[in-house]
ZALUMLUM-33578 format. One record per residue (C-alpha): x negated, y negated, z negated; residue number from 0; residue in three letters. Coordinates in nm, 3 decimals. Layout:
% residues N
<rec><x>X</x><y>Y</y><z>Z</z><resi>NUM</resi><resn>ala</resn></rec>
...
***
This chain:
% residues 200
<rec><x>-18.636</x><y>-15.824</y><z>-10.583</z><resi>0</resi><resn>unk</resn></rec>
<rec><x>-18.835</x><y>-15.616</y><z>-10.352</z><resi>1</resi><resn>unk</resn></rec>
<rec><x>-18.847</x><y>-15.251</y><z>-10.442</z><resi>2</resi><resn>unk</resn></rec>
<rec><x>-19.089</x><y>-14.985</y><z>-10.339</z><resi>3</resi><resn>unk</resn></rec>
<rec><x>-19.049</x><y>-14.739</y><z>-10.039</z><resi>4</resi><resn>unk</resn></rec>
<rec><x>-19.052</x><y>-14.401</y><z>-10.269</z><resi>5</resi><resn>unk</resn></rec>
<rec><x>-19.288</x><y>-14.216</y><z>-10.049</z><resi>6</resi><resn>unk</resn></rec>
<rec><x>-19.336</x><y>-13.877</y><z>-10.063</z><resi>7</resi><resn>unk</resn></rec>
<rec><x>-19.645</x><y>-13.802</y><z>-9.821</z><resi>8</resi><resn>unk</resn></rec>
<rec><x>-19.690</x><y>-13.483</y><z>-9.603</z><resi>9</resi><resn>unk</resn></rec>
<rec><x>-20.027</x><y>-13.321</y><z>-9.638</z><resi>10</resi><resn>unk</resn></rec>
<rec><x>-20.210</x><y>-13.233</y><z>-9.360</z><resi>11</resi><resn>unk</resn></rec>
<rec><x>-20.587</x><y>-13.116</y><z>-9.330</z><resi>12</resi><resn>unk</resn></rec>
<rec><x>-20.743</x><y>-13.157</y><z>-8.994</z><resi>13</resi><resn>unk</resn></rec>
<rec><x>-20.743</x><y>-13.523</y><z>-8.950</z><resi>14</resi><resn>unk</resn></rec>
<rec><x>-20.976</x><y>-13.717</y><z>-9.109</z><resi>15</resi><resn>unk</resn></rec>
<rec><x>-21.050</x><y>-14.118</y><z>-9.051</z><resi>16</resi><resn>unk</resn></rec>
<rec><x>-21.337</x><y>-14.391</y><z>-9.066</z><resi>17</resi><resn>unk</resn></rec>
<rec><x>-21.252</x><y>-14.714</y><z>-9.092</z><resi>18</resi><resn>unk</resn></rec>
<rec><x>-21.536</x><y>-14.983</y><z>-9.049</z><resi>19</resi><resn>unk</resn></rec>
<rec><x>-21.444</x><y>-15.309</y><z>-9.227</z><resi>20</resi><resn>unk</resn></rec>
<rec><x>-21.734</x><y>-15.570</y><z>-9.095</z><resi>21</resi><resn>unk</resn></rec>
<rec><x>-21.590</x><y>-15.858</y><z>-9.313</z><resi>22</resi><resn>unk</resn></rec>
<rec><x>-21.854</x><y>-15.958</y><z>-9.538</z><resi>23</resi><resn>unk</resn></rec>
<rec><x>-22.121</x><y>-15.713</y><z>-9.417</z><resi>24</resi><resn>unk</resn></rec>
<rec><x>-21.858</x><y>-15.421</y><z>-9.643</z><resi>25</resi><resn>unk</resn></rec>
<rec><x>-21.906</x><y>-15.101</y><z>-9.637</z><resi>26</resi><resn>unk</resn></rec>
<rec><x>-21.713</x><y>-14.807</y><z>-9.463</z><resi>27</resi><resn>unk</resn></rec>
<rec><x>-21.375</x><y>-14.758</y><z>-9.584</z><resi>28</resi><resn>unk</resn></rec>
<rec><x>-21.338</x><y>-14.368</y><z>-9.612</z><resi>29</resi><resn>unk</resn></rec>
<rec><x>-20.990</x><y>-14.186</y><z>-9.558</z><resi>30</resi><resn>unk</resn></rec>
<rec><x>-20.893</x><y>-13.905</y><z>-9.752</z><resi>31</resi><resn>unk</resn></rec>
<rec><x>-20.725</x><y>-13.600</y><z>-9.507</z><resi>32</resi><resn>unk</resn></rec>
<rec><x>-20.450</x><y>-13.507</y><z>-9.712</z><resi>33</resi><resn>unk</resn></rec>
<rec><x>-20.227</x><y>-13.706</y><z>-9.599</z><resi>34</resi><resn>unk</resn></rec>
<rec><x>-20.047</x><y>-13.673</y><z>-9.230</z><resi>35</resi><resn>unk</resn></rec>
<rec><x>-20.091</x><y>-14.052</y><z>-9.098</z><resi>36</resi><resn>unk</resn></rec>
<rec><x>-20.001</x><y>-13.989</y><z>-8.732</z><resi>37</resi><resn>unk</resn></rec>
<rec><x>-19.670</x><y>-14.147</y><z>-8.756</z><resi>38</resi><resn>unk</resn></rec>
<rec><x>-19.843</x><y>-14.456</y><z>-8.882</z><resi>39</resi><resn>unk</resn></rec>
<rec><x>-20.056</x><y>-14.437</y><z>-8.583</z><resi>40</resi><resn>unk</resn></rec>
<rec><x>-19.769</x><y>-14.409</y><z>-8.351</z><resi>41</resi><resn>unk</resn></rec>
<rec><x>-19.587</x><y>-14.674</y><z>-8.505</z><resi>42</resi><resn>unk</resn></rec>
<rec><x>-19.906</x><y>-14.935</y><z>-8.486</z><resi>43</resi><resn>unk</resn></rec>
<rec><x>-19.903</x><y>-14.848</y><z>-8.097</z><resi>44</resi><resn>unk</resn></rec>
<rec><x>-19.598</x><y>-15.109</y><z>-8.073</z><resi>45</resi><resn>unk</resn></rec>
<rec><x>-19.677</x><y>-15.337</y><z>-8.334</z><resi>46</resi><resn>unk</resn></rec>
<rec><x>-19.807</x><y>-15.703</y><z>-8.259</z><resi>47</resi><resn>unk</resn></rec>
<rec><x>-19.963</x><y>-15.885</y><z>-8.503</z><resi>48</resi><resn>unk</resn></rec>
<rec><x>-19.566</x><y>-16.063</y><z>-8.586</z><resi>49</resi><resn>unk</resn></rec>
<rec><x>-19.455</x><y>-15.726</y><z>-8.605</z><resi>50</resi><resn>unk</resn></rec>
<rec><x>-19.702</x><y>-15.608</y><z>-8.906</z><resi>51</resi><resn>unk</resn></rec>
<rec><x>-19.637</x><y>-15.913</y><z>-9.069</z><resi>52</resi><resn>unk</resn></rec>
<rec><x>-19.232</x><y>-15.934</y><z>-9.058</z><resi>53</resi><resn>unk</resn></rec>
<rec><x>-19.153</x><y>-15.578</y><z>-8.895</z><resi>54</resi><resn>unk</resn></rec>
<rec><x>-19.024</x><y>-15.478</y><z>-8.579</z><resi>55</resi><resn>unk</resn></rec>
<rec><x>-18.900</x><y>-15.729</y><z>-8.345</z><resi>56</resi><resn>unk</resn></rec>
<rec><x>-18.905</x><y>-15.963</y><z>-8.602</z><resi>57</resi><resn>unk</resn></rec>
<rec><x>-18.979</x><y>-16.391</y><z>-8.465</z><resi>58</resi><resn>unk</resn></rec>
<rec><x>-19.274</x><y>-16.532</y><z>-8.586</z><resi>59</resi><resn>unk</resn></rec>
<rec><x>-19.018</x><y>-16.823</y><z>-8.722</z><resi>60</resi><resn>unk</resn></rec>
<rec><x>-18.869</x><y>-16.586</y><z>-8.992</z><resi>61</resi><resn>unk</resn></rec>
<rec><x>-19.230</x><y>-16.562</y><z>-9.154</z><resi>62</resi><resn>unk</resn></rec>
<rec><x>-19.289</x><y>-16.762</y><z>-9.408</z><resi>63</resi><resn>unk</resn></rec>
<rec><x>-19.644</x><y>-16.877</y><z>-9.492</z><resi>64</resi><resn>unk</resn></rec>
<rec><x>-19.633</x><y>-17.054</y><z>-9.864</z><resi>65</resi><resn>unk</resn></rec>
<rec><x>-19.906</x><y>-17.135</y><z>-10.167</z><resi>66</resi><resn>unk</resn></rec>
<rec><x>-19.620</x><y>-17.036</y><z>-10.360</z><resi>67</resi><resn>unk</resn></rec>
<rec><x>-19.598</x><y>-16.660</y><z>-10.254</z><resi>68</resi><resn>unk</resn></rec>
<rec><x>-19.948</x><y>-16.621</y><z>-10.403</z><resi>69</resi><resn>unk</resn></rec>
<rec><x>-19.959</x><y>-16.372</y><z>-10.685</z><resi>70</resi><resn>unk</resn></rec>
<rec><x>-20.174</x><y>-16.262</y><z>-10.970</z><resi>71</resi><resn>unk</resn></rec>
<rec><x>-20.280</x><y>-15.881</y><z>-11.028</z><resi>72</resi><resn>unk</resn></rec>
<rec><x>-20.121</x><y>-15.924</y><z>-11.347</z><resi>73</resi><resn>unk</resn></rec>
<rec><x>-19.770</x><y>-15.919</y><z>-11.134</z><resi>74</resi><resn>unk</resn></rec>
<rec><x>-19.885</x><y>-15.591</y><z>-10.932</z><resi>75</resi><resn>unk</resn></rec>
<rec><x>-19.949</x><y>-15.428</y><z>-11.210</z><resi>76</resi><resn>unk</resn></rec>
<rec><x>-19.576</x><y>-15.572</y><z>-11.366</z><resi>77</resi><resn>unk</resn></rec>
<rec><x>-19.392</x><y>-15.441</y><z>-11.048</z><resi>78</resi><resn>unk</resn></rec>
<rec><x>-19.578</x><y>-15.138</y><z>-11.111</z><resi>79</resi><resn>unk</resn></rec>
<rec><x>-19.552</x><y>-15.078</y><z>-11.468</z><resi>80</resi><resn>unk</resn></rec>
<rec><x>-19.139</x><y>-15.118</y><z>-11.422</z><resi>81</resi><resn>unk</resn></rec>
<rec><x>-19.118</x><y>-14.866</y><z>-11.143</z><resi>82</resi><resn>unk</resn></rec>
<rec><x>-19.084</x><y>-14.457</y><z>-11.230</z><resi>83</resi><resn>unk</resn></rec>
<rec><x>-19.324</x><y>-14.354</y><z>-11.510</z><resi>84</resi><resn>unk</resn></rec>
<rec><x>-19.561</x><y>-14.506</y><z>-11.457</z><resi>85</resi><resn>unk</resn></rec>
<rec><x>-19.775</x><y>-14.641</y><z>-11.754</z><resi>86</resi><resn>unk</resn></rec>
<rec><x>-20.033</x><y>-14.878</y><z>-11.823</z><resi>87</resi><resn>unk</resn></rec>
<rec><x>-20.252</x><y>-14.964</y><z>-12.060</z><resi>88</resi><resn>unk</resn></rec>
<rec><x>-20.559</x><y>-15.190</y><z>-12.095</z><resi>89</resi><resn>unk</resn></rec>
<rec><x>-20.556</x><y>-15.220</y><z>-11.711</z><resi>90</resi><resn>unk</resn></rec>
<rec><x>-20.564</x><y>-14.873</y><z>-11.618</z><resi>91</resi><resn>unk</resn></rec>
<rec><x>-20.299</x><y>-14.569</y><z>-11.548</z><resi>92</resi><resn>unk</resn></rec>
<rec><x>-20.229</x><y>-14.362</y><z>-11.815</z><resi>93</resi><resn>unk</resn></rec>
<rec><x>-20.243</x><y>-14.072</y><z>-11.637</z><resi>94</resi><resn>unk</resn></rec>
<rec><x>-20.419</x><y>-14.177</y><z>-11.339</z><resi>95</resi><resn>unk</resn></rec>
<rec><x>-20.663</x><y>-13.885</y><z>-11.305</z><resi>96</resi><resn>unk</resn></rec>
<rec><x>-20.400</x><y>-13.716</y><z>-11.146</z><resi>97</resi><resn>unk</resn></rec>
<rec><x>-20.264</x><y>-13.955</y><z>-10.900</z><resi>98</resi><resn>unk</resn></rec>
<rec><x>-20.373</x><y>-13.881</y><z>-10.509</z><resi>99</resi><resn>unk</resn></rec>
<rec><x>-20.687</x><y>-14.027</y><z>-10.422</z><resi>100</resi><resn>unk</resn></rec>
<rec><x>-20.658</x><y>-14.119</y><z>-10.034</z><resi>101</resi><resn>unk</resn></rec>
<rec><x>-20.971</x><y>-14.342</y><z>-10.000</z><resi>102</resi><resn>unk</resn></rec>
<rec><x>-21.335</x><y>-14.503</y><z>-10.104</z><resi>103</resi><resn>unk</resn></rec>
<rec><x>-21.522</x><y>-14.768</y><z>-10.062</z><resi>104</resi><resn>unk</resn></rec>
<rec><x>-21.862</x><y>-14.858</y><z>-10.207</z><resi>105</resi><resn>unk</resn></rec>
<rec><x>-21.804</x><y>-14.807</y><z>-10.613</z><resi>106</resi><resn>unk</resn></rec>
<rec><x>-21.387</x><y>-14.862</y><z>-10.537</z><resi>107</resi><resn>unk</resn></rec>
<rec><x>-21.173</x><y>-14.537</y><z>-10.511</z><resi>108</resi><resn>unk</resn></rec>
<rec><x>-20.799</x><y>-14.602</y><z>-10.362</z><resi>109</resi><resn>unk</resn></rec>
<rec><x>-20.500</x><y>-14.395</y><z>-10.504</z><resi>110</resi><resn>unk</resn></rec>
<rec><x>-20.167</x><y>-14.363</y><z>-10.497</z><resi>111</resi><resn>unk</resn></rec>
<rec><x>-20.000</x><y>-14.442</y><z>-10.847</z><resi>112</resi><resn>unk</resn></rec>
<rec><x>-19.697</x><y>-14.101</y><z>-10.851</z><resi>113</resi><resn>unk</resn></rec>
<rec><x>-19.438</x><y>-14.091</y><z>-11.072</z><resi>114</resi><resn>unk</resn></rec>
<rec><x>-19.533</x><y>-13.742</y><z>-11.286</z><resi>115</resi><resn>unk</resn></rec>
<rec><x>-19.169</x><y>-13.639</y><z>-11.314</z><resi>116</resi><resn>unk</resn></rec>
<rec><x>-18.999</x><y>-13.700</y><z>-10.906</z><resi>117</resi><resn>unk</resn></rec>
<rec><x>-19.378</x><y>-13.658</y><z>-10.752</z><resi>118</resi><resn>unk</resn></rec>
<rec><x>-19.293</x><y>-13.989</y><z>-10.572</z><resi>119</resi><resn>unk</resn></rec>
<rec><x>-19.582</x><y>-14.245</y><z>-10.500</z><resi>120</resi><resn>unk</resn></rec>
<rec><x>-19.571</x><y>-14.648</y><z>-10.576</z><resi>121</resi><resn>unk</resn></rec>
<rec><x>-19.830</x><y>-14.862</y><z>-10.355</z><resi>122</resi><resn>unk</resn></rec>
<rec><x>-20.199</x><y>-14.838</y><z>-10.343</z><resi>123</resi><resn>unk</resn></rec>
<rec><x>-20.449</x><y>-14.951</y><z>-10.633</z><resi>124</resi><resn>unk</resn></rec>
<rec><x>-20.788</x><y>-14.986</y><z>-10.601</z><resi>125</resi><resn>unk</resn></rec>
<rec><x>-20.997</x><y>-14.831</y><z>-10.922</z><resi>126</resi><resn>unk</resn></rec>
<rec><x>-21.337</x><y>-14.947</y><z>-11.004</z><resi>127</resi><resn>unk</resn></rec>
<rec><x>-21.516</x><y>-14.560</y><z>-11.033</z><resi>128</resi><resn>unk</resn></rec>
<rec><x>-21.778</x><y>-14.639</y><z>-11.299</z><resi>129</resi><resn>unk</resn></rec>
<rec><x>-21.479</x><y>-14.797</y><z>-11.554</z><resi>130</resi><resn>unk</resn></rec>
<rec><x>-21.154</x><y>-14.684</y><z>-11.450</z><resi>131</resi><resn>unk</resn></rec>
<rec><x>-21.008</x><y>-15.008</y><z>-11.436</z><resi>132</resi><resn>unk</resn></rec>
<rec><x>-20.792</x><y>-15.105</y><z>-11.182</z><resi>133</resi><resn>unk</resn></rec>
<rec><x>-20.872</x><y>-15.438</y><z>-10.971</z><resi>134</resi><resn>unk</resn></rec>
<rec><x>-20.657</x><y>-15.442</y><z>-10.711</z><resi>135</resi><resn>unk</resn></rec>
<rec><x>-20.282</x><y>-15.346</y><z>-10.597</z><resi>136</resi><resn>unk</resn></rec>
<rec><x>-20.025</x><y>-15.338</y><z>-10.327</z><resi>137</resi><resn>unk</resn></rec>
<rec><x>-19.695</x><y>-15.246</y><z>-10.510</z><resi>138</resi><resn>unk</resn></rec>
<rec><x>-19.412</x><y>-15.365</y><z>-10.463</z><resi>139</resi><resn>unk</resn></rec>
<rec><x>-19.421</x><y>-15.682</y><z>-10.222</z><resi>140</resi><resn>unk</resn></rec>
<rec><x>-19.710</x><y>-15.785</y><z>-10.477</z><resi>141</resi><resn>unk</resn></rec>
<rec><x>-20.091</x><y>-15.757</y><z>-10.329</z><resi>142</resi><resn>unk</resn></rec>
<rec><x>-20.365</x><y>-15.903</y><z>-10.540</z><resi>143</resi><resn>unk</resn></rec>
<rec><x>-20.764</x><y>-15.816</y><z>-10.621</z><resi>144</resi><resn>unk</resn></rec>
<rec><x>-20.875</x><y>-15.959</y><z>-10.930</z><resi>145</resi><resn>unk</resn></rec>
<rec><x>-21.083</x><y>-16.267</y><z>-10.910</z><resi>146</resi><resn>unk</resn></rec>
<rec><x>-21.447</x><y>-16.067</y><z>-10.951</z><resi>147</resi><resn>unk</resn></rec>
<rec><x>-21.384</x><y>-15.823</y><z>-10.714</z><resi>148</resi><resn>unk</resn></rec>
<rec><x>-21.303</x><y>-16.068</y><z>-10.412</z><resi>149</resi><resn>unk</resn></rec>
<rec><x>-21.424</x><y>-16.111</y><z>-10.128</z><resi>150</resi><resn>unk</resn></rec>
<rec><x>-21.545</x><y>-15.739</y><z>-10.102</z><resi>151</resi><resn>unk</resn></rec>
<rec><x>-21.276</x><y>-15.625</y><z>-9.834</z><resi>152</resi><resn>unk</resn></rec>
<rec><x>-21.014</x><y>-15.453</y><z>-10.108</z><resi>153</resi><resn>unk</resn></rec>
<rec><x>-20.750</x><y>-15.643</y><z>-10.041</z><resi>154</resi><resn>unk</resn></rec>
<rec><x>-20.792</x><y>-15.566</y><z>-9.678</z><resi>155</resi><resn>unk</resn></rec>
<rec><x>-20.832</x><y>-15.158</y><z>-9.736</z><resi>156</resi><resn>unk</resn></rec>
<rec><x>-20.535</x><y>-15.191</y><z>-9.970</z><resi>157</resi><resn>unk</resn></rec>
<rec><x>-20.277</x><y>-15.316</y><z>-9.714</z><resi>158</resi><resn>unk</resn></rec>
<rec><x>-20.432</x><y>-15.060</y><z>-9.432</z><resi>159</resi><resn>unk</resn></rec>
<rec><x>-20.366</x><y>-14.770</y><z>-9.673</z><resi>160</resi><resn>unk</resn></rec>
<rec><x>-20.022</x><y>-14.910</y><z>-9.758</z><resi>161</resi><resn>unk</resn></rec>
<rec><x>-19.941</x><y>-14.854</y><z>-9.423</z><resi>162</resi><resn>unk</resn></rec>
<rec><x>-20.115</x><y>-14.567</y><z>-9.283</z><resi>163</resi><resn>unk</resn></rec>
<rec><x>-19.916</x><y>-14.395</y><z>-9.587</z><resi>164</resi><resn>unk</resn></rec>
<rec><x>-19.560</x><y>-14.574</y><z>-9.581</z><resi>165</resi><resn>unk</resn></rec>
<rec><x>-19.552</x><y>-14.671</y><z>-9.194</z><resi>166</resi><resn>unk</resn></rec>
<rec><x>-19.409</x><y>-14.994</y><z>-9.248</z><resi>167</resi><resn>unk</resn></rec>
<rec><x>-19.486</x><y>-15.281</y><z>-9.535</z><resi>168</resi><resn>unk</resn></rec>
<rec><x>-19.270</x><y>-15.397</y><z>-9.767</z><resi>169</resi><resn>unk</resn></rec>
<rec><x>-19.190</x><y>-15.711</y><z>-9.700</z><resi>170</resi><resn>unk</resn></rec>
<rec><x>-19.022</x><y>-15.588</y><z>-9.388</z><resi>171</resi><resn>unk</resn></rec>
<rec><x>-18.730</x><y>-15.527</y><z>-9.541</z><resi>172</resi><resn>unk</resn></rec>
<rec><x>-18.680</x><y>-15.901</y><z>-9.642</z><resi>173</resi><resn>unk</resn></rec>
<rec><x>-18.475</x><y>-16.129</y><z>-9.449</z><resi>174</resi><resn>unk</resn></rec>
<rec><x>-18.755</x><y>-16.376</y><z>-9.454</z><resi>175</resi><resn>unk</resn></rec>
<rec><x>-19.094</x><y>-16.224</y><z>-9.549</z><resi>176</resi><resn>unk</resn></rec>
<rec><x>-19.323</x><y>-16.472</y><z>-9.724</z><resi>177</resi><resn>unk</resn></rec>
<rec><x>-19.672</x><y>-16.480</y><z>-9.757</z><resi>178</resi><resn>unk</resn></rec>
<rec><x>-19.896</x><y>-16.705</y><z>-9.943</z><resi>179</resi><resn>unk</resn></rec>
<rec><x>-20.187</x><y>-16.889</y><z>-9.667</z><resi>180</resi><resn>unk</resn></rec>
<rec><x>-20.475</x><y>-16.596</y><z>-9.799</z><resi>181</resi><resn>unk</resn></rec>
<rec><x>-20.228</x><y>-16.342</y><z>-9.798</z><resi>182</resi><resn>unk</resn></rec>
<rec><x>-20.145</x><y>-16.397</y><z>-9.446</z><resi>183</resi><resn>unk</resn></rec>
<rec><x>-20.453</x><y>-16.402</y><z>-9.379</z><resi>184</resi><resn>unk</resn></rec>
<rec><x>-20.572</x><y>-16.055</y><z>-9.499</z><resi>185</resi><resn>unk</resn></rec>
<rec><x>-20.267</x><y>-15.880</y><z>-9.392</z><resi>186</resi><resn>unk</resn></rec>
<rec><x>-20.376</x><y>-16.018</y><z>-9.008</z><resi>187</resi><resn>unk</resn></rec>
<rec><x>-20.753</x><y>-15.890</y><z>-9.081</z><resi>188</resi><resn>unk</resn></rec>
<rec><x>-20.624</x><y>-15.555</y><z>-9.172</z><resi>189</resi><resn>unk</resn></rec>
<rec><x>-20.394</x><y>-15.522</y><z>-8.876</z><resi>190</resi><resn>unk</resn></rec>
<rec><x>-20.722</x><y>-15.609</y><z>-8.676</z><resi>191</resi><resn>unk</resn></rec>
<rec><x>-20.906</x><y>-15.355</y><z>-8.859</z><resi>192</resi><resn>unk</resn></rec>
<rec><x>-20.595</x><y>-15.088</y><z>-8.828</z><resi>193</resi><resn>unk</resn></rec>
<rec><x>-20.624</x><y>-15.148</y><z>-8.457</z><resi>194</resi><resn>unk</resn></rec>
<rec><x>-20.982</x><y>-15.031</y><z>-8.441</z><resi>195</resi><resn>unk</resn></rec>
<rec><x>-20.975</x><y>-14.687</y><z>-8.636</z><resi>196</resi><resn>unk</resn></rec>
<rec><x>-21.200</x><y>-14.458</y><z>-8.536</z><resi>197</resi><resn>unk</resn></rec>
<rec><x>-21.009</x><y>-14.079</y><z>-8.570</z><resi>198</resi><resn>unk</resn></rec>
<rec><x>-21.230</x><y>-13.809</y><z>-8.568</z><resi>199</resi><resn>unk</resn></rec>
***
């Protein structure tokens, strides 16, 4: 079972990022400051593409690529409902309001779901702003957009965040990291896009 990296992020005010994503003419994906993301910088200095998907000095042969890693954002929500205190109902956080909000994009705000009693943060969910609902997560090892909100880039910002915040990805820590064929796929678009951040 893959667990989550309990991060605990340092806050830092004078950096502040823009991320383009050109992928089906998509917005600008807007980075919150509060967070201190030059070690995730440093780190994607020595990453190649292998590397983001399996970690560090991992062989392209230990990465699996299967239909049957694909999940459902019924199961990131599962793997995030059983970790902490965190609680959901009718697709949304109960106490979301207060979790860190490190991002935007178009009517999509990205936060990071904390546990309110250890302060410790679980993934990266994307929240439609108008309805509260949540429609896309990375928690756990599970990363999925629901069906209506595909296609839009999400899954993409979600796995950039992930990183920029926990320096790694969690399938790293798996002796064989699997993705389904569209995972793989978006996790390679958003090492692309990670490559070309604009800091200002």
């Amino acid at each position: 079972m893959c667990r989550p990296r309990l991060a605990t992020y340092k806050h830092k005010t004078d950096m502040h990022l823009h991320i383009h994503l050109y992928q089906n003419g998509n917005g600008m994906l807007k980075i919150a400051n509060k967070f201190d993301y030059s070690a995730a910088l440093e780190e994607l200095k020595i990453l190649s593409e292998t590397d983001f998907l399996g970690g560090p000095g991992r062989d392209a042969g230990d990465i699996e690529i299967d239909p049957l890693y694909a999940g459902s954002l019924a199961d990131a929500l599962e793997a995030l409902a059983s970790d902490g205190d965190i609680v959901l109902k009718e697709g949304k956080g109960l106490n979301q309001d207060a979790w860190p909000q490190i991002g935007d994009q178009d009517e999509f705000v990205f936060k990071t779901p904390t546990d309110p009693t250890y302060g410790v943060a679980y993934g990266v969910v994307a929240i439609k702003r108008d309805n509260g609902l949540i429609v896309g997560a990375y928690t756990g090892c599970s990363l999925a957009v629901d069906r209506a909100h595909q296609g839009r880039g999400i899954g993409t910002s979600l796995i950039m965040l992930r990183f920029l915040c926990d320096q790694s990805l969690p399938l790293w820590e798996h002796d064989k990291p699997g993705y389904s064929p569209q995972g793989a796929l978006v996790h390679r678009l958003a090492y692309e896009e990670l490559q070309s951040l604009q800091v200002e």
